[in-house]
N, C-alpha and C positions, 0 to 999 in steps of 0.2 A: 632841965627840959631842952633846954638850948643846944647843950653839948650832944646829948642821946639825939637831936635833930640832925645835926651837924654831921654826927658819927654816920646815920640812916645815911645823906647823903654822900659824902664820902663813900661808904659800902658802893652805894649804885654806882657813884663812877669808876671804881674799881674793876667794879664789874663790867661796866660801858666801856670801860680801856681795855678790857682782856678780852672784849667779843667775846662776851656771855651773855643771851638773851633771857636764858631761864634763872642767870642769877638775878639780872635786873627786876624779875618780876619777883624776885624774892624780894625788895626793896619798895617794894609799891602797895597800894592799899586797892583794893578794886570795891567796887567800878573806882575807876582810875578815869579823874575826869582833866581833860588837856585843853587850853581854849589859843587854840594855835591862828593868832588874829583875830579874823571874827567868828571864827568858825569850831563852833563846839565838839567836841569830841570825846566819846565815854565808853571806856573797855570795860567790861563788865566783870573777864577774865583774865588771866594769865596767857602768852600767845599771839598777841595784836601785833606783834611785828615780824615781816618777811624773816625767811632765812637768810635770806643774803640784802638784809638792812645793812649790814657794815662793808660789805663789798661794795654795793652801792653808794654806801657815803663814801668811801673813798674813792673811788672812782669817779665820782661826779663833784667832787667838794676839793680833792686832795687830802682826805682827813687824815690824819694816824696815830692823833691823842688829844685827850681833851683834859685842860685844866682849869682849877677855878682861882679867881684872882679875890674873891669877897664871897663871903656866907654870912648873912648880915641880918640878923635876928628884926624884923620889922612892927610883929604881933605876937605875944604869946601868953597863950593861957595853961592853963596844966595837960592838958594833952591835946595843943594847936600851937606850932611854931611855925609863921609864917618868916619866909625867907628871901631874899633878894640877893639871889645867884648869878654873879658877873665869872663869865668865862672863855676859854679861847678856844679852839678846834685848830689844834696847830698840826701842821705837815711833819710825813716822816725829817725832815730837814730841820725841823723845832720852829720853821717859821710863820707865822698865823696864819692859817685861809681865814678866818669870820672870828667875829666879835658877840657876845651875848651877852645879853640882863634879860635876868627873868624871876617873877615872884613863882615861888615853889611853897607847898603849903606842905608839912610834915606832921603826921598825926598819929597817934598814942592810941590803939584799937587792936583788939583778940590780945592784950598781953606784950606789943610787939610795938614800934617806930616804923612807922613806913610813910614815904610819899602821898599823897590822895591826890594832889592836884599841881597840876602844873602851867603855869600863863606865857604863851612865849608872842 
């Protein structure tokens, strides 16, 4: 369960690095719920981000790849792996703009490993 989590995310940031929006939502479970601070947030669908989300992150962040430094299995039951996701948003240069931890929840639903929820 752990590893099929792991793998789910991996995929997403594969995807997240190659600016693919519709792979990403390949990797997510909808509604797709996000609690970015305090403030709840729930996609219902596939879609919920701009087209030019990655322009904009890079252009306003300096971003041009994100890696992860821990995938850290925190909960799991047979199809619930909670996760505690540390990672960098590093510049085309390799050097980090930001830092992040965040619990990511990875769930086992239709047949398939996908994201549900994410706390940043």
């Amino acid at each position: 369960m752990i590893a099929e989590a792991v793998r789910c995310v991996e995929a997403f940031t594969d995807r997240f690095n190659a600016r693919d929006l519709a792979g990403m939502d390949a990797h997510l479970h909808f509604p797709h719920i996000i609690l970015s601070g305090e403030q709840l947030v729930i996609w219902t669908e596939p879609g919920n981000l701009p087209a030019s989300f990655f322009e904009d992150l890079e252009r306003d962040t300096g971003w041009a790849e994100t890696r992860y430094q821990r995938k850290d299995a925190v909960l799991v039951s047979p199809r619930k792996v909670h996760l505690v996701v540390e990672y960098t948003r590093n510049r085309a240069d390799g050097s980090v703009a930001s830092n992040h931890s965040n619990l990511w929840v990875v769930t086992f639903d239709g047949g398939r490993w996908g994201i549900k929820q994410r706390s940043y």
